[in-house]
Each structure stands twice: as C-alpha cells, then as structure tokens.
C-alpha positions as CSV (number, residue, x, y, z in Angstrom):
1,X,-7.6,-4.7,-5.0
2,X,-4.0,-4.7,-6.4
3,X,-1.1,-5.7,-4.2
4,X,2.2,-4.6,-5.0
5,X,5.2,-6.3,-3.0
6,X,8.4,-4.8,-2.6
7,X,11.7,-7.0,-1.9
8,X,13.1,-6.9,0.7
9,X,9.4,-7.0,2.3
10,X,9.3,-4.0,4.7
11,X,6.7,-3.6,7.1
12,X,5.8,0.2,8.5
13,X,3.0,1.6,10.4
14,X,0.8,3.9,8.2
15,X,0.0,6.5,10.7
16,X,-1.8,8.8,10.3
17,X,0.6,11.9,11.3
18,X,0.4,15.6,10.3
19,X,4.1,14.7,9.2
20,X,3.5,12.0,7.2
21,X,-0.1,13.7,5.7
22,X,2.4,17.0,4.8
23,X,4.9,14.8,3.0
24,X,2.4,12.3,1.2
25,X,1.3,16.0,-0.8
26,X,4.8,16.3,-1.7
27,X,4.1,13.3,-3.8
28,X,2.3,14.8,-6.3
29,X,-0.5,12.1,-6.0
30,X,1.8,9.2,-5.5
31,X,1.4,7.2,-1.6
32,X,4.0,7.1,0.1
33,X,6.1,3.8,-0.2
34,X,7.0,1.6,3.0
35,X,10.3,2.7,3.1
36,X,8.6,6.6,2.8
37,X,6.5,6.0,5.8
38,X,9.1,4.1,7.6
39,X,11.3,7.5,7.5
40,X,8.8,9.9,8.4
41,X,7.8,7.4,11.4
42,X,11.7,8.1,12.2
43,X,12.0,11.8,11.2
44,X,8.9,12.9,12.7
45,X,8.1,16.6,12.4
46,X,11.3,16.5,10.0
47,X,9.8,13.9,7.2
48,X,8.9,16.3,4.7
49,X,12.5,18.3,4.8
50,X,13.8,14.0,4.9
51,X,11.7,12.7,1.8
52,X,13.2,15.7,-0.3
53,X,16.8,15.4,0.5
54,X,16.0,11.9,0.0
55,X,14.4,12.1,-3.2
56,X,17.0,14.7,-4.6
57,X,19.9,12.5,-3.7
58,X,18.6,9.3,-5.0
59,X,15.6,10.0,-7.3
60,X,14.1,6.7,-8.0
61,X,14.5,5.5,-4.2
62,X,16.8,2.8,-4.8
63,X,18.5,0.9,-1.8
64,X,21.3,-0.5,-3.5
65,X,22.8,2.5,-5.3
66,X,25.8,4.2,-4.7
67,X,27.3,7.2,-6.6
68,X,31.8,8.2,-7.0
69,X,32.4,11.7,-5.9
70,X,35.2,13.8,-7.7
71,X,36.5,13.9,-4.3
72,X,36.7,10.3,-4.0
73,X,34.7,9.2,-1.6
74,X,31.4,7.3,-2.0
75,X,27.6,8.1,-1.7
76,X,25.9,4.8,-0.7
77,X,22.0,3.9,-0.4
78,X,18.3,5.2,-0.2
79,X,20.1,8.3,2.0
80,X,23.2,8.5,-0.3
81,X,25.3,8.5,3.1
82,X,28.6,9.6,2.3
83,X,31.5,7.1,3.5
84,X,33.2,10.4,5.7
85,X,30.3,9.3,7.9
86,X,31.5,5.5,8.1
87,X,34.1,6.2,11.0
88,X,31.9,4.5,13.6
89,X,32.7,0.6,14.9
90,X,30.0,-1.6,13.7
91,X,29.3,0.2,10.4
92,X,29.9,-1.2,7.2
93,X,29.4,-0.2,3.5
94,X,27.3,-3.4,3.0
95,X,25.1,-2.4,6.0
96,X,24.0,0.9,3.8
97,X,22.5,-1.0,1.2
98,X,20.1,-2.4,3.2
99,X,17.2,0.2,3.0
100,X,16.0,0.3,6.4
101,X,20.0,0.4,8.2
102,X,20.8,3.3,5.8
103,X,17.2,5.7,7.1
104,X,18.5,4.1,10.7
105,X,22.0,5.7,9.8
106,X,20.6,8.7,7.9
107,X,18.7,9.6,10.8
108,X,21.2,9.1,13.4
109,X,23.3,11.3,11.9
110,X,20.5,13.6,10.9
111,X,20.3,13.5,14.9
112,X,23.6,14.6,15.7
113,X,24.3,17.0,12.8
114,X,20.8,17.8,11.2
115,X,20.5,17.6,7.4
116,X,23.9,19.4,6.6
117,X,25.8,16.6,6.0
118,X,23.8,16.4,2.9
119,X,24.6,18.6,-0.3
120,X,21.1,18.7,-1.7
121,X,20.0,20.3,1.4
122,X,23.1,22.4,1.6
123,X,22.8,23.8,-2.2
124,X,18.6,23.8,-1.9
125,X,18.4,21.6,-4.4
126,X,15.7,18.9,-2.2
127,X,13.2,22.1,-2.1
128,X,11.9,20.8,-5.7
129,X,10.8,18.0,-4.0
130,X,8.3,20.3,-1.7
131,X,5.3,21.3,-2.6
132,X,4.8,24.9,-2.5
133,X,1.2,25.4,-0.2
C-alpha cells in the first residue's frame, strides 16, 4: 500500500455520496483528492458543477495561487475567489490561501450568489471538466 501525504495535512470524510460518486467519474480515473471530497462534503448535490469550476479556474488544484486580472483585481486560491468578494470583516487575502478557508469562502458565497460569481461557469468553460454520461 502507497501513502501519499499532502501538506497542509487535510483530513475529509470519504462518503460515500451519489455527489461525490458523480464527481469522482469526472476524474477521468483519478480519486478524488482531500481537498476534492472536502468540497463535495460542502457542496453537496452541487460538487460536480463545484469540482469543474474549480478545476477550470485553477487546473492543477493549487492552494496558494493567485492570478492579475486586466481589470485589476486579483483571483486568489484553490477557488480563484476574486478580491470584489473580499468586502466582508474578518476576511483577508492571506486567509484564501489556505485551502480549506477558500472552499469555506467559495462556498459561502456559492450560497448566497450560486456559481455566477465565477467566469468559468459564466462563459461554460468548467463543462470540459464534466463527463458527458
């Protein structure tokens, strides 16, 4: 048996979920990764639609990543969450680089706003990332 450790050390349930069994396909083979299943336990019946948005933002599932817009403003994390989001107290920049507070943000506002705040989903773009069935 190989073991393959991922820093920082995240821990999520693997449940077995219709949601999380839908977006494991969309792997094409691959399992899904901690931080994967830690989102779909979040997302729910909205993991697959998530993981693509997800993977279309920020392909190789990096936490601390961040991308310039022409527009000036800044993507940051495994969500690429925009910094027009950042107008809450208690939310920092930093925060977002930590995997886990950025699928906590990304679904929060996922919650309030659904997945429009994110261009991939806006311009169809995360639909490569779905399997077709």
């Amino acid at each position: 048996m190989r073991i393959h450790l991922q820093w920082p050390l995240v821990i999520a349930v693997r449940t077995p979920s219709e949601d999380a069994a839908e977006a494991q396909a969309d792997q094409f083979g691959h399992r899904l990764t901690a931080y994967q299943q830690y989102a779909c336990n979040k997302f729910g019946p909205a993991c697959r639609v998530g993981l693509a948005i997800q993977r279309a933002e920020n392909p190789r599932g990096s936490c601390e990543i961040y991308h310039y817009n022409s527009d000036g403003t800044l993507d940051w994390g495994y969500f690429q969450i925009n910094t027009v989001h950042l107008k809450r107290a208690g939310v920092n920049l930093r925060d977002l680089l930590d995997c886990r507070a950025n699928i906590d943000f990304a679904y929060q506002l996922y919650q309030e706003r659904g997945f429009a705040p994110w261009s991939t989903y806006n311009d169809g773009s995360y639909r490569r990332f779905l399997r077709d069935r």
